[in-house]
PyMOL CGO cylinders between C-alpha atoms (Angstrom):
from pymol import cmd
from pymol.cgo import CYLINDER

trace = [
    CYLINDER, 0.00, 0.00, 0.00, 1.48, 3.17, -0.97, 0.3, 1, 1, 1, 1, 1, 1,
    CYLINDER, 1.48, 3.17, -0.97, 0.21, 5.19, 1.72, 0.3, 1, 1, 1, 1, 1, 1,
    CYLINDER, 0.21, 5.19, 1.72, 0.76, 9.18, 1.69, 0.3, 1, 1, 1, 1, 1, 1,
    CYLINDER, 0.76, 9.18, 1.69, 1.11, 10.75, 5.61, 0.3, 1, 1, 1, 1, 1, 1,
    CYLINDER, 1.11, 10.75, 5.61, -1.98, 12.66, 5.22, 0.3, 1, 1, 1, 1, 1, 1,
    CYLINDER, -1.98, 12.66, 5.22, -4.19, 9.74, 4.48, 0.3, 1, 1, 1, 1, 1, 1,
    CYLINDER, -4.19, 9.74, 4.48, -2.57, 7.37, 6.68, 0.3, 1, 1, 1, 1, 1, 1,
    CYLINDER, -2.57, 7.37, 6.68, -4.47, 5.54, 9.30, 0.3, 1, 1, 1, 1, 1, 1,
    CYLINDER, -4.47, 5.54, 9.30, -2.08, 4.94, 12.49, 0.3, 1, 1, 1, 1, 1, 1,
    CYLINDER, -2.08, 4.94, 12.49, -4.03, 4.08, 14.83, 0.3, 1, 1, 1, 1, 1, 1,
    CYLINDER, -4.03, 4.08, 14.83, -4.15, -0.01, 15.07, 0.3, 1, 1, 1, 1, 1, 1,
    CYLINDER, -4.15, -0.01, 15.07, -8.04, -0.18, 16.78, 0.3, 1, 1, 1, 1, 1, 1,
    CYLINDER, -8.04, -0.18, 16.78, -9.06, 1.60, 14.35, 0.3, 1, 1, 1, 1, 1, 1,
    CYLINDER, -9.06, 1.60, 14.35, -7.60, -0.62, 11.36, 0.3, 1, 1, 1, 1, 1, 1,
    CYLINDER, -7.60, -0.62, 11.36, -9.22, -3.63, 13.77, 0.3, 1, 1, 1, 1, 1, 1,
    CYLINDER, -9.22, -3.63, 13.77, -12.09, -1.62, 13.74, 0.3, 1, 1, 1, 1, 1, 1,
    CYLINDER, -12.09, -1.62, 13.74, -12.55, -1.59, 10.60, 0.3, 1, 1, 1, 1, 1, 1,
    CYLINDER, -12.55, -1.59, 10.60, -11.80, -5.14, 9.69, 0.3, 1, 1, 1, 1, 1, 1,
    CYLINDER, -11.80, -5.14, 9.69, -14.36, -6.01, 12.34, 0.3, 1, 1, 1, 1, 1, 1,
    CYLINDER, -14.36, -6.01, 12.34, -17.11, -4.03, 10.59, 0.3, 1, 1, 1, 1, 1, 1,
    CYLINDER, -17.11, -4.03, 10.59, -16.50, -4.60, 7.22, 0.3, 1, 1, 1, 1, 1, 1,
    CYLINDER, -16.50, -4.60, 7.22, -15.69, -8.36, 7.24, 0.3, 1, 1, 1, 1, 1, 1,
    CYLINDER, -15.69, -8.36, 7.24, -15.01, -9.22, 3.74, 0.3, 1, 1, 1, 1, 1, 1,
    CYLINDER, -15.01, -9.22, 3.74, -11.74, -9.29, 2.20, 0.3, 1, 1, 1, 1, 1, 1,
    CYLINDER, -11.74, -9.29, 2.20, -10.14, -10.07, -0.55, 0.3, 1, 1, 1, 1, 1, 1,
    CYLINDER, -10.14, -10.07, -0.55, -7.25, -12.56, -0.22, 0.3, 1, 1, 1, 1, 1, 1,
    CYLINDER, -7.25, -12.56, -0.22, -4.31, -12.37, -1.97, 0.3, 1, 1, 1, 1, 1, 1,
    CYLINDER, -4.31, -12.37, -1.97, -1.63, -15.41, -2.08, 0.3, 1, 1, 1, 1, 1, 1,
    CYLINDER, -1.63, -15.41, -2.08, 1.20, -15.99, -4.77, 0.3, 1, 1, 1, 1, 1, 1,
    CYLINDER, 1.20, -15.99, -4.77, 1.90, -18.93, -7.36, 0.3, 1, 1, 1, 1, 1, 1,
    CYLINDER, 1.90, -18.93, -7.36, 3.98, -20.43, -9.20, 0.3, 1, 1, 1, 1, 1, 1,
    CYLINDER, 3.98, -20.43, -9.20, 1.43, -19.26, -12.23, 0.3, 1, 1, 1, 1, 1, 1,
    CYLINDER, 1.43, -19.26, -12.23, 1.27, -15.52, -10.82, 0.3, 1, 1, 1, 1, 1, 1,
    CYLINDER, 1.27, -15.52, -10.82, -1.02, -14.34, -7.76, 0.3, 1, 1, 1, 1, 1, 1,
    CYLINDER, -1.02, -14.34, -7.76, -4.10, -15.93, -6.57, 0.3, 1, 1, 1, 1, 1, 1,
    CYLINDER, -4.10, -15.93, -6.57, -7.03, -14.54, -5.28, 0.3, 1, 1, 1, 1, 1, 1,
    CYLINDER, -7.03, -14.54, -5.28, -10.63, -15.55, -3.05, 0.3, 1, 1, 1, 1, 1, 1,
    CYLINDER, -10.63, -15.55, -3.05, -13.11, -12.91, -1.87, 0.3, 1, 1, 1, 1, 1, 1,
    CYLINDER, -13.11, -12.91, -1.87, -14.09, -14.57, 1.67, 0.3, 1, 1, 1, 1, 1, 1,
    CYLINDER, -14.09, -14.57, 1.67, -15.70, -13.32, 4.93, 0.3, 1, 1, 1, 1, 1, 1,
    CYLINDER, -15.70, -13.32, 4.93, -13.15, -13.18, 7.19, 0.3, 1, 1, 1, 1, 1, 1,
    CYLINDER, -13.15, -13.18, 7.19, -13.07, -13.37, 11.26, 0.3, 1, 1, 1, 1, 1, 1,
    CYLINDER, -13.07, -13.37, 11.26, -10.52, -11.61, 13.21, 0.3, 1, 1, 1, 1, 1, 1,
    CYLINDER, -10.52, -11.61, 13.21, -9.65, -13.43, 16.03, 0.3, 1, 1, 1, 1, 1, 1,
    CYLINDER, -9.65, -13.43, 16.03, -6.76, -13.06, 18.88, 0.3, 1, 1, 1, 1, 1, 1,
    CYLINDER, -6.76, -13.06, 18.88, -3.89, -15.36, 18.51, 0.3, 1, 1, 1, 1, 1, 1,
    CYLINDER, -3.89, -15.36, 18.51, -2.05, -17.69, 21.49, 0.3, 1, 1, 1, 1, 1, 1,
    CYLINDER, -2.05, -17.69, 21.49, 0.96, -15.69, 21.09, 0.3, 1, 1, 1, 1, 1, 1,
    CYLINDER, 0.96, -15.69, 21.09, -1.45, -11.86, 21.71, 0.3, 1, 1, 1, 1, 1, 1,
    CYLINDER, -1.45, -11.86, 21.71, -1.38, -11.18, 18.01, 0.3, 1, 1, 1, 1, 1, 1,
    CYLINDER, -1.38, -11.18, 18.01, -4.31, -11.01, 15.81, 0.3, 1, 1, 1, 1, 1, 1,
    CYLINDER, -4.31, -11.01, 15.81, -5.28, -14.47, 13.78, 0.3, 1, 1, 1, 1, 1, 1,
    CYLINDER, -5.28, -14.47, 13.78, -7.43, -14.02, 10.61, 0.3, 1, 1, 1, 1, 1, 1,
    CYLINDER, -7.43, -14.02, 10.61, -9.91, -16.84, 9.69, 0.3, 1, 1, 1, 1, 1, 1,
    CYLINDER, -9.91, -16.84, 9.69, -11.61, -18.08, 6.86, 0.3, 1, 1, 1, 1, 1, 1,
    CYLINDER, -11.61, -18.08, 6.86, -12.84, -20.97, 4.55, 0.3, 1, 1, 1, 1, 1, 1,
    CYLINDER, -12.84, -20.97, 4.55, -12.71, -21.73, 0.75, 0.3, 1, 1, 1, 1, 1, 1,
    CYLINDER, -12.71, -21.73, 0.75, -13.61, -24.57, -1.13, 0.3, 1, 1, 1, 1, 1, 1,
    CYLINDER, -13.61, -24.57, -1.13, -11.13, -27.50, -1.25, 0.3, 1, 1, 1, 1, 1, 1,
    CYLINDER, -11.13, -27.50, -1.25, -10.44, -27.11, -5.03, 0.3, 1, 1, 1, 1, 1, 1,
    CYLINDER, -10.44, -27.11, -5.03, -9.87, -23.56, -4.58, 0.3, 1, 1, 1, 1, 1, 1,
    CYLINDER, -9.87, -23.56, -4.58, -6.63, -23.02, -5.62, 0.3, 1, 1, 1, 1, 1, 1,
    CYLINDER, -6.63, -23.02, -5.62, -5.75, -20.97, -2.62, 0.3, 1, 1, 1, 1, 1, 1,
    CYLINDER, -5.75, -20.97, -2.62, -6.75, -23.75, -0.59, 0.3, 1, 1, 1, 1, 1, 1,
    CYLINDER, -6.75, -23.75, -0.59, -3.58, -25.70, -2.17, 0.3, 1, 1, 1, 1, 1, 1,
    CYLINDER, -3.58, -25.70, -2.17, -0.94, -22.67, -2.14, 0.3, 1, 1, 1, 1, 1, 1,
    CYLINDER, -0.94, -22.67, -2.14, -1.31, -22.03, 1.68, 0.3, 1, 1, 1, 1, 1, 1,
    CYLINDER, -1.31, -22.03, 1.68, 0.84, -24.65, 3.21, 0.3, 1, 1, 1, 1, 1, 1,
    CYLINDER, 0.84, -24.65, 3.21, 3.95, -23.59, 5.30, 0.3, 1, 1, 1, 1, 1, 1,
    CYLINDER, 3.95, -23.59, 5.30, 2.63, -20.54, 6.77, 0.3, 1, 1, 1, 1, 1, 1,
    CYLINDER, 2.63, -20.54, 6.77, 2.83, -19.10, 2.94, 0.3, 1, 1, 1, 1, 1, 1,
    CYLINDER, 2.83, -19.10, 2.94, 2.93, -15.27, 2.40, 0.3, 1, 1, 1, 1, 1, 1,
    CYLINDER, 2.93, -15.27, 2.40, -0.52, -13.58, 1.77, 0.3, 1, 1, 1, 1, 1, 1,
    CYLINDER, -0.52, -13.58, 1.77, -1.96, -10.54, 1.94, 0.3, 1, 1, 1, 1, 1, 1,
    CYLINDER, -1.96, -10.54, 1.94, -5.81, -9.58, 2.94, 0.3, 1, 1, 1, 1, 1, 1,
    CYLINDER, -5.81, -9.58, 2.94, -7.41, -6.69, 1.77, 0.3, 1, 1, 1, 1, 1, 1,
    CYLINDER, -7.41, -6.69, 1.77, -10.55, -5.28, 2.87, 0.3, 1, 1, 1, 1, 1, 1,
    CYLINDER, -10.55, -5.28, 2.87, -12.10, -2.50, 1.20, 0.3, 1, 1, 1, 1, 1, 1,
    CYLINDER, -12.10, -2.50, 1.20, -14.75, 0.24, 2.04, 0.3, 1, 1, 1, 1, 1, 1,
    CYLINDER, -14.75, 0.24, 2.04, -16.78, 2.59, 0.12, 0.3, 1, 1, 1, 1, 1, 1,
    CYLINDER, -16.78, 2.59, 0.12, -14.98, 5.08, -2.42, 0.3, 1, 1, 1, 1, 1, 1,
    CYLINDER, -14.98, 5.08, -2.42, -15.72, 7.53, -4.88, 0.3, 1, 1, 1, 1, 1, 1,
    CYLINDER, -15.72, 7.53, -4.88, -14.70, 9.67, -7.62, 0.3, 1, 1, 1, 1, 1, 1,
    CYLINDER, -14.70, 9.67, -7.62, -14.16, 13.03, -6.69, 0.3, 1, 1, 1, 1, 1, 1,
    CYLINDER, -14.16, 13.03, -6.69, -14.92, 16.30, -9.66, 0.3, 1, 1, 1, 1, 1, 1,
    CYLINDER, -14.92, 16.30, -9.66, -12.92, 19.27, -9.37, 0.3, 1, 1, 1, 1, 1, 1,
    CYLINDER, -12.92, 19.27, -9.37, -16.10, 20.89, -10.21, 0.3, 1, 1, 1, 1, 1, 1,
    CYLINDER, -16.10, 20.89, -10.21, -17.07, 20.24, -6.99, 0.3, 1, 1, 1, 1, 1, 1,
    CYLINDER, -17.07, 20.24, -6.99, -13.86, 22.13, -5.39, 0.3, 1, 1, 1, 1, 1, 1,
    CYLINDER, -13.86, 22.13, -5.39, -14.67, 26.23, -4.34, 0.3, 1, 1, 1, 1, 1, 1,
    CYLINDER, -14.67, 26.23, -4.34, -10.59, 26.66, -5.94, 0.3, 1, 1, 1, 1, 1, 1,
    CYLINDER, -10.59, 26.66, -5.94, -11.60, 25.80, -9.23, 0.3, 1, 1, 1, 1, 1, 1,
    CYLINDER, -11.60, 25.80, -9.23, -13.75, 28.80, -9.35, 0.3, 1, 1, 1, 1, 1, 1,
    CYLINDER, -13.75, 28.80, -9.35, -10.48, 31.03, -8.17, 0.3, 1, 1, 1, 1, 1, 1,
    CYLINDER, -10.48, 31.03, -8.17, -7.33, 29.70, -9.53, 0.3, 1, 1, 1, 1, 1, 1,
    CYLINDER, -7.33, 29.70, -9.53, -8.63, 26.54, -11.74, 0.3, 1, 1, 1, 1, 1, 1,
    CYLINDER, -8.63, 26.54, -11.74, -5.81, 24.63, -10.25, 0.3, 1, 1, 1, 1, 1, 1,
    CYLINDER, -5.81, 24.63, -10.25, -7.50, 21.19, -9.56, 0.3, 1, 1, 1, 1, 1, 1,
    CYLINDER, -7.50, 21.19, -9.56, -7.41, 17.70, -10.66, 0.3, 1, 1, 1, 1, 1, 1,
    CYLINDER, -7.41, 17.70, -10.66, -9.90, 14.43, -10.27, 0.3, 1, 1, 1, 1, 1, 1,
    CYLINDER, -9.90, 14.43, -10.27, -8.85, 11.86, -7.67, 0.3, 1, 1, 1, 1, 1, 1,
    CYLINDER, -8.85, 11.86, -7.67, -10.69, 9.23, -6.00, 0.3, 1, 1, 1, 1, 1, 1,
    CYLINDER, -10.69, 9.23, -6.00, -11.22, 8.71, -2.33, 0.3, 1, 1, 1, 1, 1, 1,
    CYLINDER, -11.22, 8.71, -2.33, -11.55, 5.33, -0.52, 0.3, 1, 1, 1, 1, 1, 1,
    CYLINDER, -11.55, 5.33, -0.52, -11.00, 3.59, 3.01, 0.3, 1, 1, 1, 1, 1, 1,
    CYLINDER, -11.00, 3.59, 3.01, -9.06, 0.37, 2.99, 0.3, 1, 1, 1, 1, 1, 1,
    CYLINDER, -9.06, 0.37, 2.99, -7.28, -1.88, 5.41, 0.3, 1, 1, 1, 1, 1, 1,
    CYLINDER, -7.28, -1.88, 5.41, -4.64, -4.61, 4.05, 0.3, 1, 1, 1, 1, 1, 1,
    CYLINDER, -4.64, -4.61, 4.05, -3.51, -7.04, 6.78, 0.3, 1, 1, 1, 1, 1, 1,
    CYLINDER, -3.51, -7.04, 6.78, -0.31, -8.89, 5.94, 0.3, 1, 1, 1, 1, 1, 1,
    CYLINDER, -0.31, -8.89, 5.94, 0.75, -12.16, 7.07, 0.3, 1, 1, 1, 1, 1, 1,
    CYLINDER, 0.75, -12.16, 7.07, 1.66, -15.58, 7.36, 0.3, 1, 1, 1, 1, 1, 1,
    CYLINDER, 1.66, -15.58, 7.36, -1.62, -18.01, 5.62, 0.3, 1, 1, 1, 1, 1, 1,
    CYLINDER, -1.62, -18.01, 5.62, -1.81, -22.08, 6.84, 0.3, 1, 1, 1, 1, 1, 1,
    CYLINDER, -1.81, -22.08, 6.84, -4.67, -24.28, 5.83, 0.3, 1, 1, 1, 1, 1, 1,
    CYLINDER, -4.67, -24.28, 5.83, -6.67, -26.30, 8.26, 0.3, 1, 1, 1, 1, 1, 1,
    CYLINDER, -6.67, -26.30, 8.26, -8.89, -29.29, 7.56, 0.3, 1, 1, 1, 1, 1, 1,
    CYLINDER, -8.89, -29.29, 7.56, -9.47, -30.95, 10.92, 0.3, 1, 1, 1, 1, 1, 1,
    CYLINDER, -9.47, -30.95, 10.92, -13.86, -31.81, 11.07, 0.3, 1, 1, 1, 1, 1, 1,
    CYLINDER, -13.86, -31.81, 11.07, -13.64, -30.30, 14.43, 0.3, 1, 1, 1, 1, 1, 1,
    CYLINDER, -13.64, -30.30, 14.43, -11.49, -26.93, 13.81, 0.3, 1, 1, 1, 1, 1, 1,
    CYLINDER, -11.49, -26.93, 13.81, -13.63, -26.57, 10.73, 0.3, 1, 1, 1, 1, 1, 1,
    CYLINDER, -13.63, -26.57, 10.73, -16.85, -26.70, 12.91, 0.3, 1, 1, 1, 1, 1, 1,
    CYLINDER, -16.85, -26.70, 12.91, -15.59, -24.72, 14.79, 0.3, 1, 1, 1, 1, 1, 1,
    CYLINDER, -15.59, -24.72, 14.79, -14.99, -22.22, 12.65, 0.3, 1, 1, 1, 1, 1, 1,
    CYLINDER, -14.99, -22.22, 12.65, -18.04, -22.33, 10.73, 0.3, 1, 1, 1, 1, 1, 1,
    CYLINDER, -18.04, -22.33, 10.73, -20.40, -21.54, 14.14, 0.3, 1, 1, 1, 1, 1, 1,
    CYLINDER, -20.40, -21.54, 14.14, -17.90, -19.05, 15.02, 0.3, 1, 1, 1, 1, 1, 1,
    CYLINDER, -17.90, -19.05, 15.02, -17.90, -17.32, 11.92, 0.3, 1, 1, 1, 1, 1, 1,
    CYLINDER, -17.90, -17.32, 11.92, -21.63, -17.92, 11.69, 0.3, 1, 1, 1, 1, 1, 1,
    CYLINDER, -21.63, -17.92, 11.69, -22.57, -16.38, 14.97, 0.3, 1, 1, 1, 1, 1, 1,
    CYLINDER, -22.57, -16.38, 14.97, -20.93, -13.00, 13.69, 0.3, 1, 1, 1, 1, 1, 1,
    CYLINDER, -20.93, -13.00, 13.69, -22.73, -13.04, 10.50, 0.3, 1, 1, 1, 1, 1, 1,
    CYLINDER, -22.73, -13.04, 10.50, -26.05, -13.05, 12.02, 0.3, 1, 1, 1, 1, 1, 1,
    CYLINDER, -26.05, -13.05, 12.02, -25.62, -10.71, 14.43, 0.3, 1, 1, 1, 1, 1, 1,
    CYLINDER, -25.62, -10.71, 14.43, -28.17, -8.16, 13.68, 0.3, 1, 1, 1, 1, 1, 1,
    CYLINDER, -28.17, -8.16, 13.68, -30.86, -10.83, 11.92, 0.3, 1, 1, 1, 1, 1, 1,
    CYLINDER, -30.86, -10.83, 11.92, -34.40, -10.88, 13.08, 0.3, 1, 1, 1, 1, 1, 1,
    CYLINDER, -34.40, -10.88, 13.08, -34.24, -14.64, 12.86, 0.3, 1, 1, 1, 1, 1, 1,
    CYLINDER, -34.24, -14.64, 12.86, -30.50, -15.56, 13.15, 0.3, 1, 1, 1, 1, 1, 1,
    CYLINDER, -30.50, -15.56, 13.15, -29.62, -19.19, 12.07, 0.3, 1, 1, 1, 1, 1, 1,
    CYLINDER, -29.62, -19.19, 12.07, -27.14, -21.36, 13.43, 0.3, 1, 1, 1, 1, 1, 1,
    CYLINDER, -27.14, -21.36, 13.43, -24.83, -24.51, 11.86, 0.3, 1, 1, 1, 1, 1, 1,
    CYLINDER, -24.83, -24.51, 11.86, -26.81, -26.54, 14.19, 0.3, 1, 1, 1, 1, 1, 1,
    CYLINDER, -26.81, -26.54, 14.19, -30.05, -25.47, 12.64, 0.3, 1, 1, 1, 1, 1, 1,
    CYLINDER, -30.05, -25.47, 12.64, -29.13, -27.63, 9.21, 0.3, 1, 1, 1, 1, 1, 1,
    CYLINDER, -29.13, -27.63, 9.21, -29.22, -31.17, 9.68, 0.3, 1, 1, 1, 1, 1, 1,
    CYLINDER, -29.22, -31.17, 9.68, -25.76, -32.77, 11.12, 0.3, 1, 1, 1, 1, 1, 1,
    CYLINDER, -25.76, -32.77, 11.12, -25.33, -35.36, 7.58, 0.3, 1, 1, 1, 1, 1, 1,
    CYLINDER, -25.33, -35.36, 7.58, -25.66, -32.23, 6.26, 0.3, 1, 1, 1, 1, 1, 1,
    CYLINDER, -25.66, -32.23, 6.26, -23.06, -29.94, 7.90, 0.3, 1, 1, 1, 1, 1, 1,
    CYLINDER, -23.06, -29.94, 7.90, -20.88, -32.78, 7.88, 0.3, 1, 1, 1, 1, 1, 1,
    CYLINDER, -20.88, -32.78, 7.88, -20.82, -33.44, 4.01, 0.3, 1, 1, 1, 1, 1, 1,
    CYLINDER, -20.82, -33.44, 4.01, -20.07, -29.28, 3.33, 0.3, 1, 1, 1, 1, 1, 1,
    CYLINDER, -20.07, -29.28, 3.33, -17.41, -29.30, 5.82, 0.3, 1, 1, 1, 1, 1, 1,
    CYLINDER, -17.41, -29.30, 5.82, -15.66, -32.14, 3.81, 0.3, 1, 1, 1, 1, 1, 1,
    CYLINDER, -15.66, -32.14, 3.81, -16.02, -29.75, 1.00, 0.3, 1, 1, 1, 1, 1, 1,
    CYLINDER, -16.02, -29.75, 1.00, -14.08, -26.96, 2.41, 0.3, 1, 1, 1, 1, 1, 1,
    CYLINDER, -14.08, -26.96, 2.41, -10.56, -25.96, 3.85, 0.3, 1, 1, 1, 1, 1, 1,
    CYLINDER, -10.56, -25.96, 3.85, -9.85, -24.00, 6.79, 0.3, 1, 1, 1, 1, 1, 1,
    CYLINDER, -9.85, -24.00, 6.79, -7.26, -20.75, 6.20, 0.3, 1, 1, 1, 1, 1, 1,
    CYLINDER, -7.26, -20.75, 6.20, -5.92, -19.09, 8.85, 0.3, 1, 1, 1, 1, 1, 1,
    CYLINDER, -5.92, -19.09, 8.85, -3.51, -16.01, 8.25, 0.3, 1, 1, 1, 1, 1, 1,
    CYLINDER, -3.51, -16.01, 8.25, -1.41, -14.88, 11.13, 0.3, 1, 1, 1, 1, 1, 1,
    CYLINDER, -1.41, -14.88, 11.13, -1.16, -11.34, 11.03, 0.3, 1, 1, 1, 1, 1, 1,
    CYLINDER, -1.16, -11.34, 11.03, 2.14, -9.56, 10.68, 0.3, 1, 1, 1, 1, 1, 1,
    CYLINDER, 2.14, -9.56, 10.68, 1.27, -5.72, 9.93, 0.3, 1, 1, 1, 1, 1, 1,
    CYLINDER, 1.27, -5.72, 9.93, -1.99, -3.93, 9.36, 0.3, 1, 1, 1, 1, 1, 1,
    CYLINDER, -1.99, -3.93, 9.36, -1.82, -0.87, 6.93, 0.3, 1, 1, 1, 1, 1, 1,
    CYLINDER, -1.82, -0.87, 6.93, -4.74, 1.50, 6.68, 0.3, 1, 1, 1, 1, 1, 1,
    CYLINDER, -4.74, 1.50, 6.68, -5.65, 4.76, 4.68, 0.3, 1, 1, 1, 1, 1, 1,
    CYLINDER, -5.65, 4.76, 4.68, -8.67, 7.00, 4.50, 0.3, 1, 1, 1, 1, 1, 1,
    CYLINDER, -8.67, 7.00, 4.50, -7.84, 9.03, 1.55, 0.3, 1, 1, 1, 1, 1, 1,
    CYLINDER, -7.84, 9.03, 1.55, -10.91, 11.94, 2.44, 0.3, 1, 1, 1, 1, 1, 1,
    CYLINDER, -10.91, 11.94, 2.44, -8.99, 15.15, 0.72, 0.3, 1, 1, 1, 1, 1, 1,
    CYLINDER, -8.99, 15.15, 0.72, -7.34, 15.32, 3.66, 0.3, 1, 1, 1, 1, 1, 1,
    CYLINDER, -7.34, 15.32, 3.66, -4.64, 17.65, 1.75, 0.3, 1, 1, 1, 1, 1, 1,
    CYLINDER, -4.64, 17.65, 1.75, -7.66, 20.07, 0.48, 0.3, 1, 1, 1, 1, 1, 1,
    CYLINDER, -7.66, 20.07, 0.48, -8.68, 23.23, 1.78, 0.3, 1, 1, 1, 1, 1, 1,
    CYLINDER, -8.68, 23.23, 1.78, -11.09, 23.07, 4.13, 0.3, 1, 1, 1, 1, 1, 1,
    CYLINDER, -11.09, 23.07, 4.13, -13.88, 24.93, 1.77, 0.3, 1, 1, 1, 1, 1, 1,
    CYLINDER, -13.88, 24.93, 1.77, -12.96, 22.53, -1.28, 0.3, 1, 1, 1, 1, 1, 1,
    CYLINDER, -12.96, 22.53, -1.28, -13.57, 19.66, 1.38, 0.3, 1, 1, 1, 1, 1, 1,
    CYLINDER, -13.57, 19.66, 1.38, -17.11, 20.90, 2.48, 0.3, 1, 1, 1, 1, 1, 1,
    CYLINDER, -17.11, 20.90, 2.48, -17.80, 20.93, -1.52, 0.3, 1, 1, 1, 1, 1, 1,
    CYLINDER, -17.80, 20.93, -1.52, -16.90, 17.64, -2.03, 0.3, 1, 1, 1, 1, 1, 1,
    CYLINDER, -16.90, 17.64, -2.03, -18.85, 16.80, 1.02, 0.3, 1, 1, 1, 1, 1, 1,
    CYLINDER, -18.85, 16.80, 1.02, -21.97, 18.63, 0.08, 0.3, 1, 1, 1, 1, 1, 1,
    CYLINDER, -21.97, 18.63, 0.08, -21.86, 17.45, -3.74, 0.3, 1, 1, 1, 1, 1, 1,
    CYLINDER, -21.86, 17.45, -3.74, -20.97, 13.10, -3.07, 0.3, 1, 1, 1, 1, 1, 1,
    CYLINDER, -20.97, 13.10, -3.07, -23.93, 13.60, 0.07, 0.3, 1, 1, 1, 1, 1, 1,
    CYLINDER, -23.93, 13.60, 0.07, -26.49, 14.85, -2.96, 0.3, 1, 1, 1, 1, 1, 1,
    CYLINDER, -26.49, 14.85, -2.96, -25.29, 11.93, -5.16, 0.3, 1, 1, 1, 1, 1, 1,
    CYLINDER, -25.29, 11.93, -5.16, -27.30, 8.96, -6.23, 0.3, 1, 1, 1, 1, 1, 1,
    CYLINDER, -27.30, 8.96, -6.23, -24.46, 6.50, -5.68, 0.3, 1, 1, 1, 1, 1, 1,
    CYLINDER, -24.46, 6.50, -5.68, -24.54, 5.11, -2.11, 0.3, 1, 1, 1, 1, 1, 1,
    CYLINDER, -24.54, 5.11, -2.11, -21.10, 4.59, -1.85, 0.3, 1, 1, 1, 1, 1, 1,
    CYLINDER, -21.10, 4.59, -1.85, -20.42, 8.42, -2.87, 0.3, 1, 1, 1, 1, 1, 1,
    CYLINDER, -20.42, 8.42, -2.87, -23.07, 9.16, 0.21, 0.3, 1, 1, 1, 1, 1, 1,
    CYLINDER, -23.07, 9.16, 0.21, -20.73, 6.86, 2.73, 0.3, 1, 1, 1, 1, 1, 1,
    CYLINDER, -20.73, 6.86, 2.73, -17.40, 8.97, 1.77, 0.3, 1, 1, 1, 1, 1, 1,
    CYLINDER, -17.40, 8.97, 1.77, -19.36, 12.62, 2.02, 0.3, 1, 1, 1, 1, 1, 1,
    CYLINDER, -19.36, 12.62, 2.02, -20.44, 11.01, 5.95, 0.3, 1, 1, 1, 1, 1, 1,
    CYLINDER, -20.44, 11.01, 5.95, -16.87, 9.58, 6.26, 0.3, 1, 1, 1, 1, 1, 1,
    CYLINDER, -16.87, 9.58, 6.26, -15.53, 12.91, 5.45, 0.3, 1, 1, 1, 1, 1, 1,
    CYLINDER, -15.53, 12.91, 5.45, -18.32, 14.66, 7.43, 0.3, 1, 1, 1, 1, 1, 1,
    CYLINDER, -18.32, 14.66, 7.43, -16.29, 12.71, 10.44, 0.3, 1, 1, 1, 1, 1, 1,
    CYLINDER, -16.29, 12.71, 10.44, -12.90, 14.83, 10.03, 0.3, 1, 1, 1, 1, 1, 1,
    CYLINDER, -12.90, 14.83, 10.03, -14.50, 18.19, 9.91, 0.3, 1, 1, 1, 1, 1, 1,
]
cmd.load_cgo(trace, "trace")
């Protein structure tokens, strides 16, 4: 992540934070064909050693199920909303002209160390773990133990375990940060009128800074 000081996040809750909230990831492990990728629901967890353990599940022919052996190196990366960002919506461009598009986004990466599992019980284990988390929040939540056992048992034969150990989080809120104050209220009050949700989550984002 090529992270400029302005955007950086430094604060480590915060990155944990966010992982925590946002939950999906996109998982990143190298080949000997060139990089592999799975977009999986991840569960941050606390390690034995203190550190921070990332968990998730693929299926076993996934070929990231068969690269992560020997604590391989991997990368997860979880993304947030983002938006294009019009210098028409910048105050300067009305007084000097001097402006340019960019895009702002919110994204953690957490690097680390990724191991497959495929012991029945660390796999159940994981699943109602996982599980749990996912339905927090549901009217009705449902539970591994609400399918029939023949039947939990058969998909967890059907799936590997990953765990990544977590070496280093990175975060950055890119929010025009580096703007004037009055061409950050535009962008603000232009992405909040916008039709595109994700455009309305960065003008509330930025809202936050102000």
């Amino acid at each position: 992540m090529h992270n400029y000081p302005p955007f950086e996040m430094k604060d480590d809750e915060a990155k944990t934070a966010f992982i925590e909230d946002r939950r999906f990831a996109n998982l990143v492990i190298s080949g000997p064909d060139g990089p592999e990728a799975a977009h999986v629901p991840m569960l941050l967890k606390r390690g034995a050693n203190g550190g921070f353990v990332l968990e998730s599940h693929v299926a076993a022919t996934n070929p990231v199920a068969k690269l992560a052996v020997g604590g391989t190196a991997a990368l997860a990366i979880f993304n947030g909303a983002d938006s294009y960002v019009t210098p028409s919506l910048y105050v300067s461009k009305t007084i000097h002209g001097k402006v340019a598009p960019t895009w702002n986004y919110i994204a953690v990466h957490a690097r680390g160390r990724l191991e497959a599992f495929s012991e029945p019980d660390q796999l159940h284990a994981h699943l109602n773990d996982l599980t749990d988390l996912l339905e927090q929040g549901v009217e009705a939540p449902w539970a591994v133990s609400d399918a029939p056992e023949s039947f939990v048992d058969a998909m967890v034969k059907a799936i590997t375990g990953l765990r990544l150990s977590v070496e280093s989080f990175e975060g950055i809120r890119k929010l025009n940060q580096n703007q004037r104050q009055n061409d950050r209220e535009g962008v603000i009050a232009g992405l909040s009128q916008s039709s595109n949700l994700s455009s309305q989550l960065i003008a509330a984002e930025m809202s936050k800074d102000l």
